[in-house]
C-alpha positions as CSV (number, residue, x, y, z in Angstrom):
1,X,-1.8,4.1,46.2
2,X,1.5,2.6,46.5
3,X,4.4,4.3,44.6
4,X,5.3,0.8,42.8
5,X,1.7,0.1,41.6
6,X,1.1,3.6,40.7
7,X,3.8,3.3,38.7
8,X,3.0,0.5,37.0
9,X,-0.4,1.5,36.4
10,X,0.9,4.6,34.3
11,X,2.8,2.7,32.3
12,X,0.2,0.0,31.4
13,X,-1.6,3.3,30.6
14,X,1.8,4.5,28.8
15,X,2.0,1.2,26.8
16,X,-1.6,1.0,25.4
17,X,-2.0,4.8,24.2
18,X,1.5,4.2,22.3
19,X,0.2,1.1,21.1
20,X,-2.9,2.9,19.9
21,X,-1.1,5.6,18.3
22,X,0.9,4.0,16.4
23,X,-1.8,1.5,14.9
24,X,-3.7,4.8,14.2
25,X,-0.8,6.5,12.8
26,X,-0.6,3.2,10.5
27,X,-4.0,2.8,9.3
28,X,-3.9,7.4,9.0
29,X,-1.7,6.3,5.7
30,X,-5.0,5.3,3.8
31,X,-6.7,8.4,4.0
32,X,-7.5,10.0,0.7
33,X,-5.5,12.6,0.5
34,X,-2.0,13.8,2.0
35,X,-3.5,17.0,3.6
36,X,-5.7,14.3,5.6
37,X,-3.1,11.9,6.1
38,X,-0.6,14.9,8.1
39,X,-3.4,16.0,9.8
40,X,-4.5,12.8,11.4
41,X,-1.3,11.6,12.4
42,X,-0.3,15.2,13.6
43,X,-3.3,14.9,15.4
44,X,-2.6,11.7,16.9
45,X,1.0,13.0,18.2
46,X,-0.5,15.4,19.9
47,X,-2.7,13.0,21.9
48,X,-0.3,11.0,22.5
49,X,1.7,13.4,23.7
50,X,-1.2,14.8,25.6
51,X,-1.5,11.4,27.3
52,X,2.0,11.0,28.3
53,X,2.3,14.3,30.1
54,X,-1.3,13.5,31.7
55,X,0.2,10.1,32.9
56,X,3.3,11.9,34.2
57,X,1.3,14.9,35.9
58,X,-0.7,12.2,38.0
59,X,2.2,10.5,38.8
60,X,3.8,14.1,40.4
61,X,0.4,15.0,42.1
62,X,0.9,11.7,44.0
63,X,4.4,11.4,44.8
64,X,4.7,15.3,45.8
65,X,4.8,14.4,49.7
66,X,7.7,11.7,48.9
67,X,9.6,13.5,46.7
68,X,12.8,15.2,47.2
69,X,13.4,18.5,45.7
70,X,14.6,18.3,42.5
71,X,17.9,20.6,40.9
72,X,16.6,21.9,37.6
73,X,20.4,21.6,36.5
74,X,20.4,17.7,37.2
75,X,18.4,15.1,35.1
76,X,17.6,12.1,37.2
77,X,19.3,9.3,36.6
78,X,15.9,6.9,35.9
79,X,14.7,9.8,33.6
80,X,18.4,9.5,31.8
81,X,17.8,5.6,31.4
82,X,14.1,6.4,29.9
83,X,15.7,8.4,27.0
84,X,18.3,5.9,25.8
85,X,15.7,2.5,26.5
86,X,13.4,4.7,24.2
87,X,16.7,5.7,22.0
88,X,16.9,2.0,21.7
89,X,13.7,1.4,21.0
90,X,13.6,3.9,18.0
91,X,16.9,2.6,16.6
92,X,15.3,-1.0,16.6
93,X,12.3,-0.2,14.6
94,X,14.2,1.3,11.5
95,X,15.2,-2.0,9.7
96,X,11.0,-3.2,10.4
97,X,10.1,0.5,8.8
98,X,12.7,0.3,5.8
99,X,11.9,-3.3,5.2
100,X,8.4,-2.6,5.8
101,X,7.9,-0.1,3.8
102,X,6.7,-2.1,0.3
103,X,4.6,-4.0,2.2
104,X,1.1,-2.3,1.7
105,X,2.2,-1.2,-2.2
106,X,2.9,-5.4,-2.4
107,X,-0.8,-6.0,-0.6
108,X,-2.4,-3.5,-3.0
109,X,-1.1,-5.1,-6.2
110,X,-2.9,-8.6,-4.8
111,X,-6.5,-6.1,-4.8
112,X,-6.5,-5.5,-1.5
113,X,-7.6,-1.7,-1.5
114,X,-7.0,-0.2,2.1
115,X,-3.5,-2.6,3.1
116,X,-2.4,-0.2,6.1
117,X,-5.6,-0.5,8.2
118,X,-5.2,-4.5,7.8
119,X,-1.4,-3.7,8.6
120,X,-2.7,-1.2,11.7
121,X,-3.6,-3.8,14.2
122,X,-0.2,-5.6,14.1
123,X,1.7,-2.4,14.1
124,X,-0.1,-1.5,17.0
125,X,0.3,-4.5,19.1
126,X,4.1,-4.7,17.9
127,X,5.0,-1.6,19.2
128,X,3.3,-2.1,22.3
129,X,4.8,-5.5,22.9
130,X,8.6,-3.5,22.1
131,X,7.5,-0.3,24.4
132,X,6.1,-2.7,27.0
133,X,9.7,-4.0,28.9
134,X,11.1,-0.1,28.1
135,X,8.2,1.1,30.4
136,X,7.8,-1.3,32.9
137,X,12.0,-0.5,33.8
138,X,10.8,3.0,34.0
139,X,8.5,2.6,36.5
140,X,10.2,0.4,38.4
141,X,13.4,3.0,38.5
142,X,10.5,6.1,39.1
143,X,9.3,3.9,42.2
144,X,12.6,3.1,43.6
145,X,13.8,6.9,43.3
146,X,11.1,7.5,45.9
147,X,12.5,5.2,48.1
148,X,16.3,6.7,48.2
């Protein structure tokens, strides 16, 4: 497969399980009790995780005859850019969470009983919609540091 749509492909993989576990990690907040709660969301971190370093193994299995070797003492500079888009990305979701953050106690008091797995779906595709341009410039960069 070509490097470019490789890439791509990863992070259309990348985008939907961060989607996913955020929406979970949302709707995880109407569990019954707080034992639960840490547990699931723990839990879904550590798919997540899971996912991303599965998504980034593939992409090193593939690209292992193209690559150059690689000085542990240098970070490349596309990896670099990853860190501070995602930086960004973090920062930017702080005001939704702190403004956010009466929302399902506001939904509750109007009797609806479970508010954050109504408030999961919209989480979910938010934070995909924000992570989706932050990977897509990653795996453009990956590709084109194949091609230096």
């Amino acid at each position: 497969m070509e490097p470019l749509r490789l890439a791509r492909a990863l992070a259309v993989v990348d985008i939907a399980a961060a989607g996913a576990a955020t929406g979970l990690a949302q709707w995880a907040y109407d569990l019954p009790t707080r034992r639960r709660r840490l547990a699931a969301q723990v839990g879904l971190g550590l798919v997540f995780g899971g996912a991303v370093a599965a998504s980034d193994a593939v992409w090193r299995r593939a690209t292992a005859d193209r690559a150059r070797p690689v000085d542990p003492d240098v970070v490349p500079a596309h990896e670099t850019a990853l860190a501070l888009r995602h930086l960004g990305l973090s920062a930017a979701g702080i005001p939704v969470w702190v403004l956010g953050r009466g929302l399902p106690e506001r939904m509750r008091r109007r009797g609806l009983t479970r508010p954050n797995r109504l408030l999961a779906l919209p989480v979910a595709l938010g934070w995909a919609a924000a992570a989706a341009p932050v990977e897509w410039a990653h795996a453009r960069d990956r590709a084109a540091a194949l091609d230096l």
